[in-house]
N, C-alpha and C positions, 0 to 999 in steps of 0.2 A: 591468418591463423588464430589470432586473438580472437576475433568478434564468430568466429566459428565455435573457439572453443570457451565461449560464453554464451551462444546459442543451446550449447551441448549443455553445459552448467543446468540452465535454465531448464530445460526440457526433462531434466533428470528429475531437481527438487521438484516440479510438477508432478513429476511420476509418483517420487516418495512420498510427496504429502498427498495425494490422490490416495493411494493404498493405507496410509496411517489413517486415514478421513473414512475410509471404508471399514479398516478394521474396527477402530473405536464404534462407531455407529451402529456395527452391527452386535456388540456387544455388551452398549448402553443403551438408555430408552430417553437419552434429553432430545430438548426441542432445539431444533435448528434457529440458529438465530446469525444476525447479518447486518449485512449496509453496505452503502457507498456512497462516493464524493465525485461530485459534479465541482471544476473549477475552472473557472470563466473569469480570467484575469486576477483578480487579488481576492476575487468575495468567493467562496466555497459554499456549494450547497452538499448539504449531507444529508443523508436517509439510511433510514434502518429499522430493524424489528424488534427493537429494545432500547432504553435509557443506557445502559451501560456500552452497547456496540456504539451508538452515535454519540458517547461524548470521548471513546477514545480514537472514533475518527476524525471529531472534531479536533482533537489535538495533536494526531498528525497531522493534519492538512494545515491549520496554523506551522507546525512544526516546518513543514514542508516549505511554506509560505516564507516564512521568516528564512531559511537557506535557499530557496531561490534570488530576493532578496540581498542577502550579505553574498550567496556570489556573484552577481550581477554587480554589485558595489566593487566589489574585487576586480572584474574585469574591467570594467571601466576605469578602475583608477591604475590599469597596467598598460592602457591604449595611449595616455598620457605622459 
């Protein structure tokens, strides 16, 4: 019942931000801009279509990095 009705969650904010994403756009005239993160064990590779999109996905993905990380530390020292 949980993982259905975070299925549901999910598929919604997809929806609303899909329709916010169309409304804006069709109402402004900026330039699309993006990226994304490739991570392949500890080292992240990042891309995108601006200075400012890829250094704030650079630091999610450290962010990201760093709480994978301390929870794994976590678990570990609860196996014990």
């Amino acid at each position: 019942m949980l993982g259905f009705g975070l299925i549901l969650t999910g598929l919604i904010v997809i929806f609303v931000t899909m329709v916010l994403l169309l409304h804006s756009s069709a109402n402004s005239e900026n330039k699309a801009r993006g990226g994304g993160v490739i991570i392949i064990g500890l080292f992240p590779i990042v891309f995108g279509t601006d200075r400012r999109s890829v250094k704030a996905l650079l630091a999610l993905s450290i962010i990201l990095m760093v709480v994978v990380l301390l929870v794994n530390l976590f678990l570990n020292n609860l196996r014990w």
